[in-house]
C-alpha positions as a Markdown table, in Angstrom:
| # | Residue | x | y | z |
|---|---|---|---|---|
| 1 | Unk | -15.9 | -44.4 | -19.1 |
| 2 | Unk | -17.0 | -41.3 | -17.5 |
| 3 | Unk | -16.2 | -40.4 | -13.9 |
| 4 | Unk | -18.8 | -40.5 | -11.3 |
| 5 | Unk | -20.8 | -36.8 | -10.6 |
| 6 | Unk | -19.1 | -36.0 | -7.8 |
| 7 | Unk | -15.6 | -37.2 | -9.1 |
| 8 | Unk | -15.5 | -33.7 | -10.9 |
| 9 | Unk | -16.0 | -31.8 | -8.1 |
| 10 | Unk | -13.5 | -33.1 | -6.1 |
| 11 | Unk | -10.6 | -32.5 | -8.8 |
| 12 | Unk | -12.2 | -29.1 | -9.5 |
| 13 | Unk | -11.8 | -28.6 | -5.9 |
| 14 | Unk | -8.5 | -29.7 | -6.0 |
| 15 | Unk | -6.9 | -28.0 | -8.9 |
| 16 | Unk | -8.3 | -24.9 | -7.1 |
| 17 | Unk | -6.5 | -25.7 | -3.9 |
| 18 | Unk | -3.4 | -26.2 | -5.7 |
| 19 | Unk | -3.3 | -23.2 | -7.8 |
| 20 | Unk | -4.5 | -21.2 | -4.6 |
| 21 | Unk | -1.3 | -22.6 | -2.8 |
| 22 | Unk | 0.8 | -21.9 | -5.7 |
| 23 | Unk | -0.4 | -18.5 | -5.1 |
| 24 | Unk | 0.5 | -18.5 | -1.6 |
| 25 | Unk | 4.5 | -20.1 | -2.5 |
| 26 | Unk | 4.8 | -17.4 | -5.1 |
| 27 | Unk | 3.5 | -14.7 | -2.7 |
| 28 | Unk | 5.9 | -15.9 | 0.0 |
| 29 | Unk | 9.1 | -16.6 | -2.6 |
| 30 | Unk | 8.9 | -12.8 | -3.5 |
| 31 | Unk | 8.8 | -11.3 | 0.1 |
| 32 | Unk | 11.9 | -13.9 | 0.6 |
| 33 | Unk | 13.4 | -12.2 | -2.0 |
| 34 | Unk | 12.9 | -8.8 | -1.4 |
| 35 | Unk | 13.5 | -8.7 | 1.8 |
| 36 | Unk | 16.0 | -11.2 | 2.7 |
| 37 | Unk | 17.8 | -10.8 | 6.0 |
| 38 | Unk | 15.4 | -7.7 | 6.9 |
| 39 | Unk | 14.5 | -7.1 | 10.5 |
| 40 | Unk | 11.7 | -9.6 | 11.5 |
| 41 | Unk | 9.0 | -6.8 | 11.9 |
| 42 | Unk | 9.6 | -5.4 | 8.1 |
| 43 | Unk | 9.1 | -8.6 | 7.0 |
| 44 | Unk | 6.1 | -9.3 | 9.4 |
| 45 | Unk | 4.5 | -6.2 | 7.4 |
| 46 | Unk | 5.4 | -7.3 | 3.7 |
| 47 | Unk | 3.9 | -10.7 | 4.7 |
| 48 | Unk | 0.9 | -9.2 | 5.8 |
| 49 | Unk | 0.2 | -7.1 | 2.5 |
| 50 | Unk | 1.6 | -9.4 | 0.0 |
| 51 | Unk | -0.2 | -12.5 | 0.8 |
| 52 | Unk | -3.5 | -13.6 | -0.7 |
| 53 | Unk | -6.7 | -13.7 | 1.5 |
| 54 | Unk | -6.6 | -17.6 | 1.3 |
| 55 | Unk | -5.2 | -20.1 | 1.5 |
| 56 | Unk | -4.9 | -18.3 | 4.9 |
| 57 | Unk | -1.9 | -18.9 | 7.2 |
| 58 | Unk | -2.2 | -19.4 | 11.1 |
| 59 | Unk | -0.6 | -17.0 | 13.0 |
| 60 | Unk | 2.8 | -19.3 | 14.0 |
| 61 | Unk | 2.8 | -19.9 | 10.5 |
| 62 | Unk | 3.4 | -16.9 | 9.4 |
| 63 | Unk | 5.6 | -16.0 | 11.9 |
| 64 | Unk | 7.9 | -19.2 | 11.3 |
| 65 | Unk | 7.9 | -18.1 | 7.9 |
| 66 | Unk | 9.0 | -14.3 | 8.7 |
| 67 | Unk | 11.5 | -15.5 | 11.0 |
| 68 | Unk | 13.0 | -17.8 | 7.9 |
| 69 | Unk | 13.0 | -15.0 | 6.1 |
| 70 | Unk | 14.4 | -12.2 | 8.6 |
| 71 | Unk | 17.1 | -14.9 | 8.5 |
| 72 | Unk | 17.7 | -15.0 | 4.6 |
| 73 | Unk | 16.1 | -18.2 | 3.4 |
| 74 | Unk | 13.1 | -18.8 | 1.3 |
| 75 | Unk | 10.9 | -21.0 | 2.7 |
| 76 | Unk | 8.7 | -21.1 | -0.3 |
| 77 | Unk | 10.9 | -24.0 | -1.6 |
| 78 | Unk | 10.8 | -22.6 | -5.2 |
């Protein structure tokens, strides 16, 4: 039994979104290792030039996330 036309694009449309927010994790994990415990505006910056342009990130998102890493956790969960 084949899936209905439109099934397709919906699991093409979310494989993309999950590879795209694997993306993001990775993106985030390596900033949280790099710069671990870092003042909050060094890791503000290597956010900002490490991360992919989407999935994009609201603003007190990303900053939760640079204050979790300015404190020395990884908030990328891998």
């Amino acid at each position: 039994m084949r899936p209905a036309e439109g099934d397709d694009m919906i699991v093409d449309r979310a494989t993309r979104e999950h590879e795209d927010n694997l993306v993001l994790f990775r993106a985030v994990h390596e900033v949280a290792v790099r710069h671990a415990g870092a003042p909050y505006h060094q890791v503000i910056s290597a956010l900002a030039a490490g991360l992919p342009g989407a999935p994009r990130l609201a603003a007190d998102e990303l900053r939760r996330i640079a204050e979790e890493i300015s404190l020395g956790r990884d908030p990328s969960g891998l």
